[in-house]
Steps between C-alpha positions, in 0.01 A plus 500: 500500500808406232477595165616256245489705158632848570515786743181673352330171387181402677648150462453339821503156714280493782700535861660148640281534826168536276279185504388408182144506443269204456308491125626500126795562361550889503810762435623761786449859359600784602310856405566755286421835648396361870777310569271223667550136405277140520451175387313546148298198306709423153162494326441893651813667325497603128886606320506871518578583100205292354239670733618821565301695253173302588571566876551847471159541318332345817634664811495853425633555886790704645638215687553277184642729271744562789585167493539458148681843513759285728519180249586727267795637691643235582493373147680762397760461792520113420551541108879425372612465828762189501377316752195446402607387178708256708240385670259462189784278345584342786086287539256632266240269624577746867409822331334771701265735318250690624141342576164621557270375777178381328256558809289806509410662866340831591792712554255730777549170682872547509530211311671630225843376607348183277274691276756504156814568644829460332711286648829294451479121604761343670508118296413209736566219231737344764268490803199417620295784502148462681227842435299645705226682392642797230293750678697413848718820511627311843735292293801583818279407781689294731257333673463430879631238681154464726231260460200627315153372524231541273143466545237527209567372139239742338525744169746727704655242717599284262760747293565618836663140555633469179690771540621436835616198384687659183700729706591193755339526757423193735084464450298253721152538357149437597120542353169335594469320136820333557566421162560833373839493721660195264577714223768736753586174654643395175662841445652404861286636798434322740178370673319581782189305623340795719545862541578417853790266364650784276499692736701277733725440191614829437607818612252765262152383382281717236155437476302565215129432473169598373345731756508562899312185589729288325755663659342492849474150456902477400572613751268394797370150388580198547852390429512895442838745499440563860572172633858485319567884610804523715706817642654647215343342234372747226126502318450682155139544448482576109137451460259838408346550830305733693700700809317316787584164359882599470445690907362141594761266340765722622445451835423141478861509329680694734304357852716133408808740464500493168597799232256624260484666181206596273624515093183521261624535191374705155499295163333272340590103411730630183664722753515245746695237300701800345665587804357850476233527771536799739494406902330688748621412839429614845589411866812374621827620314746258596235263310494726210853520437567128580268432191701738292626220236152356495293826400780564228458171393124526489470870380653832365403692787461553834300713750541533888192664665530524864274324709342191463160575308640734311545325194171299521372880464697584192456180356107520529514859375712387182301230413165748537644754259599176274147338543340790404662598225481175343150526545478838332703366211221257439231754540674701222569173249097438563440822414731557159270187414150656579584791392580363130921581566803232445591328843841487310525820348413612864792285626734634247445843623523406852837356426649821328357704773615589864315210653673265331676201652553172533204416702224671262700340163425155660164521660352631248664267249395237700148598461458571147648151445249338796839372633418532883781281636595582920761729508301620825183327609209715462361346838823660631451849398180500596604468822796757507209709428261407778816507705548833375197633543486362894795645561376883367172440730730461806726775404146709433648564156269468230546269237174494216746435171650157655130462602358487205751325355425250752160439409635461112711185666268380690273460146775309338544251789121491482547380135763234589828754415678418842755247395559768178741759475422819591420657185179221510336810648428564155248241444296691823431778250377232174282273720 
């Protein structure tokens, strides 16, 4: 990576080979303190002087004060030196100073690279910059020269898309309301008129539906992914399934010669068209590590589990623990209010305390304004749950907090929650 300001400057130009990213205009940064780069949104850096004191009041973490520790290093390394001065004289409308990155991320989610750092910009006033999302920390991905597929335009497939299309990947898409695919045509993917034709079309498919039956029916129906399987062709089944579905559509997979890989993924729709989703894959690992550009596009992090099945299991078990706790969260908001006790007071002291994060700021924001957008469908949880809870009565393991939880659920879909967000489960506990 070349460094166009000086030897200890965090100055830099993205690498010749890198492909520019797809979006708005955006600056290069580089760092301080982790010595990672990406593509950052103009609009998502602040200059360092102005809002250093007002930054500093707000992250209180080790991390950041390292990293302002290191701005303030180098600016005392940089001052009087002669060529910067040089430099300075040389285009003032080019000068570097340090910036601040305006988005805020849970740092226990390792995205703190973004969280306020300091970093340097590298000016871009004579090119033609392109962004991808500011929380894509996979601003090097080079991405691979095979054919992807992509089938299922839904709340996570659709950032999943996005951001395979950001990084530059080739994208032939498909979903059963066609018209949800125009929008990535015009961002350049192209079209496919069955899964069986997508599959034909390219050399890696992901899938990434509702539940198992949908993606039974992918799979097996008519015009399905079977009939354009061909030796050596891979299949990425992202969808939250149960193991038996992922035991069947393996061997349907691999019976036509094909190569199969299961990658459920963690997150939520902001996640998903953040780039910062975490992939849980299982099965073949030739598959996994031919889809290594595409899970860095699409995520932060990645998990490989063994067998296939084995992350439909730790997906399902995730999504229990999740489920249920978002249900107790609820439980406790209902009860501050019966109980005569701020909901928000309660959520302020849930955010100072050790169960804070992300997830609990925003749910239960989202309730106490009655803002119950999908970030995950509440039909959906519901059944990780059941899911859940089938898969602990075949292990013989018991299961009664999920279970209960459960029945919580199934009230809200009872009172017309399903197409909610999650935290909808709320309203099971008012009505």
């Amino acid at each position: 990576m070349c460094n166009q300001f000086q030897s200890d400057s965090y100055v830099v130009s993205p690498p010749k080979d890198l492909k520019k990213p797809r979006g708005k205009k955006c600056h290069f940064v580089k760092f301080f303190g982790t010595e990672d780069h990406a593509w950052i949104k103009i609009e998502q850096l602040k200059p360092y002087h102005p809002h250093k004191e007002e930054m500093i009041k707000i992250n209180k973490g080790k991390r950041f004060q390292q990293a302002v520790d290191a701005v303030e290093d180098f600016l005392k390394k940089a001052k009087g030196k002669e060529q910067v001065r040089k430099h300075q004289s040389y285009n003032k409308t080019r000068r570097r100073q340090p910036l601040m990155c305006q988005h805020i991320l849970d740092d226990k989610w390792l995205s703190y690279l973004l969280s306020m750092t300091l970093v340097f910009v590298q000016d871009t006033s004579s090119t033609s910059i392109q962004a991808a999302d500011s929380t894509a920390i996979n601003g090097s991905i080079t991405p691979t020269d095979k054919r992807i597929g992509f089938l299922g335009l839904g709340l996570m497939g659709s950032g999943i898309v996005s951001n395979l299309l950001k990084m530059g990947h080739v994208v032939t898409v498909w979903n059963r309301t066609a018209e949800k695919c125009d929008l990535f045509i015009q961002e350049g993917a192209r079209l496919g008129r069955t899964p069986a034709e997508v599959v034909s079309m390219c050399d890696i498919t992901f899938s990434c539906v509702s539940d198992p039956k949908a993606a039974k029916d992918l799979v097996l129906g008519p015009s399905g992914v079977l009939q354009g399987i061909r030796p050596g062709k891979c299949y990425v089944e992202m969808s939250t399934v149960d193991p038996e579905t992922i035991a069947e559509l393996s061997q349907s997979i691999t019976t036509r010669g094909g190569r199969f890989l299961e990658a459920p993924v963690a997150g939520s729709q902001q996640l998903s068209n953040d780039g910062m989703l975490v992939i849980l894959a299982a099965g073949d690992r030739s598959v996994y590590e031919d889809c290594s550009s595409c899970f860095q596009a699409m995520g932060k992090s990645s998990f490989f589990l063994g067998e296939a099945g084995n992350a439909a299991k730790m997906m399902l078990i995730l999504n229990m623990v999740q489920g249920s706790f978002m249900a107790t969260i609820a439980e406790g908001l209902t009860l501050a209010q019966a109980t005569g006790q701020s909901q928000q007071t309660l959520l302020d002291i849930l955010c100072q305390g050790q169960m804070a994060s992300t997830f609990v700021d925003q749910k239960c924001q989202n309730i106490l304004q009655g803002n119950f957008k999908p970030d995950y469908y509440l039909k959906h949880i519901q059944k990780d749950l059941r899911l859940a809870i089938s898969m602990g009565d075949t292990a013989n393991h018991p299961t009664p907090m999920a279970a209960a939880a459960n029945e919580v659920y199934k009230r809200a879909k009872a009172l017309d929650q399903s197409d909610n967000d999650m935290s909808a489960v709320y309203r099971a506990y008012i009505h």
